[in-house]
FIGU-559500 format. One record per residue: residue in one letter; x, y, z of N, C-alpha, C, O in turn. Coordinates in Angstrom, 3 decimals. Layout:
// residues N
[A [X Y Z] [X Y Z] [X Y Z] [X Y Z]],
...
This chain:
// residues 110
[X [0.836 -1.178 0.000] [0.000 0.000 0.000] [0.881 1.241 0.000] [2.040 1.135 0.400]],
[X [0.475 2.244 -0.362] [1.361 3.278 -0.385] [0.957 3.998 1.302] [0.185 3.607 2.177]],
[X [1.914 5.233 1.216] [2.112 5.598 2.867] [1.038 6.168 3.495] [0.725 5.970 4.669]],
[X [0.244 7.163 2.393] [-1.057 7.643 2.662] [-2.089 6.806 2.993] [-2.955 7.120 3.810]],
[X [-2.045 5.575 2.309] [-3.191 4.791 2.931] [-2.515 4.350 4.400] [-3.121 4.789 5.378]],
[X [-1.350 3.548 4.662] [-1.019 3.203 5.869] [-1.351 4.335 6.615] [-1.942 4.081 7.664]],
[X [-1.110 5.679 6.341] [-1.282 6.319 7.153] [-2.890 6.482 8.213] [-3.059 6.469 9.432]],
[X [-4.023 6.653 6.830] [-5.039 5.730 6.660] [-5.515 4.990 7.910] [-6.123 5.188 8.961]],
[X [-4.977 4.147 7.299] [-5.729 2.909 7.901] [-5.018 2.551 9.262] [-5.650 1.643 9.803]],
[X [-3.817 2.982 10.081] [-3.131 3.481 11.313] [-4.248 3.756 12.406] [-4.047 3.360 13.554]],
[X [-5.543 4.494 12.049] [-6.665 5.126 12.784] [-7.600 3.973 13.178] [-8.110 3.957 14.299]],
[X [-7.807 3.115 12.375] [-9.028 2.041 12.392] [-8.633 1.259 13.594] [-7.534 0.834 13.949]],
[X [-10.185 1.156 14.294] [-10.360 0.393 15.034] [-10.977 -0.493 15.614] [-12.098 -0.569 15.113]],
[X [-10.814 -1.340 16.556] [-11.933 -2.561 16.246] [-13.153 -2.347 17.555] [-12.994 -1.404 18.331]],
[X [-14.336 -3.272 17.720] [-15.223 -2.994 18.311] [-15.208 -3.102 19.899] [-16.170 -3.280 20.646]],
[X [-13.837 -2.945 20.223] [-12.924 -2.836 21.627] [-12.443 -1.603 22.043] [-11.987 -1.368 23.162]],
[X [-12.588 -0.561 20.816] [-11.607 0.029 20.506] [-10.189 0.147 20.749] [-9.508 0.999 21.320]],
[X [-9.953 -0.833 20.216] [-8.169 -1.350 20.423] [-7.913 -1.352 18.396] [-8.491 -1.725 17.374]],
[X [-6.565 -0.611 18.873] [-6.402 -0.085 17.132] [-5.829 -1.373 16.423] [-5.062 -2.127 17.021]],
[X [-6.215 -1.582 15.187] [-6.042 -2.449 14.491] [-4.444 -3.060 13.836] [-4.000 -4.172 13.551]],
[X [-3.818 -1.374 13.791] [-2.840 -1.881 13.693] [-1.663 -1.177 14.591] [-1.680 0.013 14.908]],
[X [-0.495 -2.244 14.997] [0.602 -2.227 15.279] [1.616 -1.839 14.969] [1.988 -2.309 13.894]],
[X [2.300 -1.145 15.437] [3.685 -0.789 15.406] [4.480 -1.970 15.439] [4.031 -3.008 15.926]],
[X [5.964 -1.870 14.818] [6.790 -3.040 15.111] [7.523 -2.798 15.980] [7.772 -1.682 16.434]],
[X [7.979 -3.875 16.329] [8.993 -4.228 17.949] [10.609 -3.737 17.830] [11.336 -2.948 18.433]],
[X [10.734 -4.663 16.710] [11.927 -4.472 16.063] [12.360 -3.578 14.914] [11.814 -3.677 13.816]],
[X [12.973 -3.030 15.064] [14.072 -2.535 13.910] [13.917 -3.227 12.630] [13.510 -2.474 11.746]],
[X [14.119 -4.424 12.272] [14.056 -4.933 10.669] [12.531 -5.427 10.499] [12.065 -5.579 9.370]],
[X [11.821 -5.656 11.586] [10.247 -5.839 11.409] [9.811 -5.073 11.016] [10.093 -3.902 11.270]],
[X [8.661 -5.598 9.978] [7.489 -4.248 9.465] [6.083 -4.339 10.252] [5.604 -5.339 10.787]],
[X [5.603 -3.173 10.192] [4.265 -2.934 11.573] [3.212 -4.159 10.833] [3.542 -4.699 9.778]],
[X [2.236 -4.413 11.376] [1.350 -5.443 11.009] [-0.323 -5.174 11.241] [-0.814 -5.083 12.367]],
[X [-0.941 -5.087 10.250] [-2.368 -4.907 10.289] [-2.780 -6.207 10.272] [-2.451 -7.140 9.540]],
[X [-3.766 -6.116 11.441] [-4.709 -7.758 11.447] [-3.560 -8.407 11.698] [-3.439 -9.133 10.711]],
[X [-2.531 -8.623 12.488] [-1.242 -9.869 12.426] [-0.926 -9.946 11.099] [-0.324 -11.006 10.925]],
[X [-1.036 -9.358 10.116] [-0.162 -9.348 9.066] [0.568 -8.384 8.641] [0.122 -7.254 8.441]],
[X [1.980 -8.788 8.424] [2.829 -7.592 8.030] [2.668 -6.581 7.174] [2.441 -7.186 6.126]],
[X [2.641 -5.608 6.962] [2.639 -4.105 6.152] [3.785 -3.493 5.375] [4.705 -2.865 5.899]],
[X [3.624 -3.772 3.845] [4.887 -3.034 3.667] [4.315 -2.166 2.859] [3.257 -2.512 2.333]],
[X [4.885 -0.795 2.554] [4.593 0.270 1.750] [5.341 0.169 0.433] [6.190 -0.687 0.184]],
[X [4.854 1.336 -0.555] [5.086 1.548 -1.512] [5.067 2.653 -2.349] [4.012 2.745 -2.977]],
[X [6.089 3.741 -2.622] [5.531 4.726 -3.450] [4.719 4.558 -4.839] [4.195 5.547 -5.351]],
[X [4.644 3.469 -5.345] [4.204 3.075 -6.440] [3.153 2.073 -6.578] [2.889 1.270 -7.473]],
[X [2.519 2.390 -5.216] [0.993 1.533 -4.907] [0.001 3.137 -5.529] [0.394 4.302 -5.463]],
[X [-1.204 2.668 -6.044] [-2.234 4.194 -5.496] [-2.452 4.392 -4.492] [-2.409 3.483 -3.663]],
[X [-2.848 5.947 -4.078] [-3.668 6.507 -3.256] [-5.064 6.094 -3.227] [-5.731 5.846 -4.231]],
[X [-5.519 6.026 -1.874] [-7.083 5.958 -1.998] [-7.577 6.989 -2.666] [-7.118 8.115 -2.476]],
[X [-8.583 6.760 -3.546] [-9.636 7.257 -4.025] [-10.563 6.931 -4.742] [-10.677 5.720 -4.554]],
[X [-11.456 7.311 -5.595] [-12.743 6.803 -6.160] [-12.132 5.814 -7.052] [-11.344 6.279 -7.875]],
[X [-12.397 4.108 -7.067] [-11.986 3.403 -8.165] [-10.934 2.734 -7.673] [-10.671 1.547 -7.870]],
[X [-10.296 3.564 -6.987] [-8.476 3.042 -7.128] [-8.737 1.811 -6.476] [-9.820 1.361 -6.100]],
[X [-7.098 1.115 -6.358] [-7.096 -0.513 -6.254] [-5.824 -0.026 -5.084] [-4.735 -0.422 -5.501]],
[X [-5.721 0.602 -3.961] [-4.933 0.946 -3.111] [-4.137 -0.052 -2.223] [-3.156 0.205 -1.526]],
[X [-4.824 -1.355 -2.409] [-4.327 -2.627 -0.711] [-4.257 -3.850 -2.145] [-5.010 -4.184 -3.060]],
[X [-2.645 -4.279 -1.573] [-2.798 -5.948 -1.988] [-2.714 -6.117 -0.258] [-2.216 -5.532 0.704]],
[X [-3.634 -7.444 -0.591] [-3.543 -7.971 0.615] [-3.506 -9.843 0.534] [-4.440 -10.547 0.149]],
[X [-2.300 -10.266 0.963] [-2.210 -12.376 0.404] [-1.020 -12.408 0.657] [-0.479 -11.514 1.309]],
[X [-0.452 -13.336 0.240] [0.574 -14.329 -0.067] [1.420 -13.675 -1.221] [1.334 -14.127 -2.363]],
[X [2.160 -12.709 -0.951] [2.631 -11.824 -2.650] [4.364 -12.834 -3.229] [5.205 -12.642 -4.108]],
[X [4.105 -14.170 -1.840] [5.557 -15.214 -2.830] [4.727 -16.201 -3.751] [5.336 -17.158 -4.229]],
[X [3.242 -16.021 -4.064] [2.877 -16.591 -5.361] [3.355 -15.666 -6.558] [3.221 -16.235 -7.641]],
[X [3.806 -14.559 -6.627] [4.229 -13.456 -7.407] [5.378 -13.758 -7.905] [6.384 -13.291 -7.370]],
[X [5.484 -14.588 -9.016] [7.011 -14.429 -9.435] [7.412 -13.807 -10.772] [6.802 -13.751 -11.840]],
[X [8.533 -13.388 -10.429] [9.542 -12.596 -11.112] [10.825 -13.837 -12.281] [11.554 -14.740 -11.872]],
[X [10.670 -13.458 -13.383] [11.483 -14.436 -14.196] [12.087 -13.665 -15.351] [11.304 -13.186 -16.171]],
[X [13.457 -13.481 -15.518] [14.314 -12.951 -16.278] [13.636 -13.327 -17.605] [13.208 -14.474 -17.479]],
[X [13.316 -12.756 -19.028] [13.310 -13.079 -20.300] [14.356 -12.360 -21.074] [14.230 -11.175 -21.383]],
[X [15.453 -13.127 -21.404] [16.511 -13.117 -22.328] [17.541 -12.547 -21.855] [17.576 -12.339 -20.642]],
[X [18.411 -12.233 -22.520] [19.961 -11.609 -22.502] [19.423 -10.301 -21.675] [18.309 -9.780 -21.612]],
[X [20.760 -9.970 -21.027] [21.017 -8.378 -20.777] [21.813 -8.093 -21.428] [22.671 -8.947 -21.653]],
[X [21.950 -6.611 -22.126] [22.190 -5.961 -22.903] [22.888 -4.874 -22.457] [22.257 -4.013 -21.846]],
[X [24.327 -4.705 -22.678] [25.030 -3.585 -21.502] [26.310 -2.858 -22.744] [27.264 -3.479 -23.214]],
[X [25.919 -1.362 -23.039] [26.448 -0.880 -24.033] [27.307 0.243 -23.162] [26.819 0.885 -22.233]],
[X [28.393 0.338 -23.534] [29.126 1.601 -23.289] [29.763 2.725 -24.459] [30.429 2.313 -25.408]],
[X [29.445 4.289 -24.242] [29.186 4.485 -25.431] [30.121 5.987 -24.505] [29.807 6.608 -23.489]],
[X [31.141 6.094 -25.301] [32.590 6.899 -25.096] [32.498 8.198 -26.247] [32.789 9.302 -25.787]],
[X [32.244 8.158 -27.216] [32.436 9.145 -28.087] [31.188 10.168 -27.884] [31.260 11.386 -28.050]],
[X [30.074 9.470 -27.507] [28.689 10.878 -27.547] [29.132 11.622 -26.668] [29.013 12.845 -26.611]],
[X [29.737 10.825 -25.836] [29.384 12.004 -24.128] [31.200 12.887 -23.984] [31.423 13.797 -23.186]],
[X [32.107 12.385 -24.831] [33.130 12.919 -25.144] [33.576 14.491 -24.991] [34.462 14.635 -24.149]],
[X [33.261 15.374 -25.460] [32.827 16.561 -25.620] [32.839 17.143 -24.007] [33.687 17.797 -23.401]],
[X [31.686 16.676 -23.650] [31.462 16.949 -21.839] [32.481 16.058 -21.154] [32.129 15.693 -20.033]],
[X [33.413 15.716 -21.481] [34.108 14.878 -20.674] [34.007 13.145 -19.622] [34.758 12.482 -18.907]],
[X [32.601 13.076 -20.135] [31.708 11.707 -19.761] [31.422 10.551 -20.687] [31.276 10.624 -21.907]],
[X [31.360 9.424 -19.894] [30.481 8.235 -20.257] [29.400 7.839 -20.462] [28.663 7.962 -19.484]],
[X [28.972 7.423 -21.284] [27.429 7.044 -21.400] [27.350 6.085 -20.983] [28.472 5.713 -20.640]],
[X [26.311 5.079 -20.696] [26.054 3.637 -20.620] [24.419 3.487 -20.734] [23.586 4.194 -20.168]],
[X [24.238 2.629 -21.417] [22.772 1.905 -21.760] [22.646 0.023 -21.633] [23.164 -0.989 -22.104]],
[X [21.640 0.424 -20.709] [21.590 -1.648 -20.628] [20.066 -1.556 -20.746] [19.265 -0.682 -20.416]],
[X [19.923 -2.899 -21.400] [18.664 -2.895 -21.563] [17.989 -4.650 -20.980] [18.407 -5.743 -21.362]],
[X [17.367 -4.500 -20.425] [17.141 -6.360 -19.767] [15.429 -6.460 -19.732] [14.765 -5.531 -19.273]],
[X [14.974 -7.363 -20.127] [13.805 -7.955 -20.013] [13.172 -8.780 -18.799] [13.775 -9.682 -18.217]],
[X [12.018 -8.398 -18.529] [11.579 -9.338 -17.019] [10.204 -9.753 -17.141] [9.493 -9.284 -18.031]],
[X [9.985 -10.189 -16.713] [8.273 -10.611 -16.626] [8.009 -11.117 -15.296] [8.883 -11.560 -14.549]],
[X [6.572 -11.025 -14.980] [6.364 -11.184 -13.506] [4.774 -11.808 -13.770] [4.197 -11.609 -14.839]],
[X [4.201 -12.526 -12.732] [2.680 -13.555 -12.834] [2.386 -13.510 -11.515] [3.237 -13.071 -10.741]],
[X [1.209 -13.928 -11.066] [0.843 -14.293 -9.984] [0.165 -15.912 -10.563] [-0.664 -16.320 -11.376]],
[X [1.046 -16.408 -9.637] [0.963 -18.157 -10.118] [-0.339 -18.422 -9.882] [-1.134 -18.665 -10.790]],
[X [-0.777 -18.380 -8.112] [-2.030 -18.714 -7.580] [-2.725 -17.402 -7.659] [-2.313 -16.660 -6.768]],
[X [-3.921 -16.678 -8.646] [-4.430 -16.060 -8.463] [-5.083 -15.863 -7.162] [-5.133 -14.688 -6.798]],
[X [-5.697 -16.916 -6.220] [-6.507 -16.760 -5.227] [-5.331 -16.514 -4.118] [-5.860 -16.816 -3.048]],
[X [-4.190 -16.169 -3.908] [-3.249 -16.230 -3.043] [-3.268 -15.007 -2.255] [-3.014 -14.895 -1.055]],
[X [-3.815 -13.535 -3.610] [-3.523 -12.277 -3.223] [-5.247 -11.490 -3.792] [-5.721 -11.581 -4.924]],
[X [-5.651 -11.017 -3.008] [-6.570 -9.855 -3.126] [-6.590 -8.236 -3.391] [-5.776 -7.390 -3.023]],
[X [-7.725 -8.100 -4.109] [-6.864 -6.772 -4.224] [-8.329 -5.752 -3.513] [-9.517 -6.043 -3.649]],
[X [-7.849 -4.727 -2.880] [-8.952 -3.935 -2.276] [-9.012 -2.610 -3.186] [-8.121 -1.782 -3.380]],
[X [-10.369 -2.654 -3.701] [-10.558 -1.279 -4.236] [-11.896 -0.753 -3.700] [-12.866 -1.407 -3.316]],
[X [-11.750 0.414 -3.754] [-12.642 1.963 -3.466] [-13.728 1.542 -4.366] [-13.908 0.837 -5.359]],
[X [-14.493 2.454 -3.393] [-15.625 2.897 -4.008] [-15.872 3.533 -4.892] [-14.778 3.922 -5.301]],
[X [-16.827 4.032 -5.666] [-17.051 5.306 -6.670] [-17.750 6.385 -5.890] [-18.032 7.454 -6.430]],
């Protein structure tokens, strides 16, 4: 989720009013909503109308698999002039969610 929603959802509470989620203990631990761990993301959405803001599952059904060569160019004469190096690599990846039912996704309302 990104930080705005953690921030979010930090407030919610349950019908005890005891807050839902936790802070972590440790240093390399991440805080945990519902006993499950929380990690953020600048590149999750923000809540809002529509958006898809919370994965929430199992995200090691998610895999990540190299497709083909990497491609790693060094290029001396363009950047010459300015006294610099260029470099361009170019690599291919692909990514699946094996078990669709593993991970959920929470979206907003309209």
């Amino acid at each position: 989720m990104h930080e705005d929603t953690a921030k979010a959802l930090r407030l919610l509470k349950d019908e005890h009013s005891h807050y839902l989620w936790r802070e972590a203990l440790g240093g390399d631990q991440p805080d945990r909503l519902l006993g499950r761990p929380v990690y953020t993301s600048r590149f999750m959405p923000k809540m809002a109308a529509s958006a898809k803001p919370v994965l929430f599952g199992d995200l090691s059904k998610y895999w990540i698999a190299d497709r083909g060569n990497r491609s790693f160019r060094r290029f001396d004469e363009l950047f010459a002039d300015q006294g610099q190096t260029g470099f361009r690599m170019i690599e291919r990846i692909d990514g699946k969610l094996i078990i669709p039912e593993a991970v959920k996704v929470i979206q907003m309302a309209e």
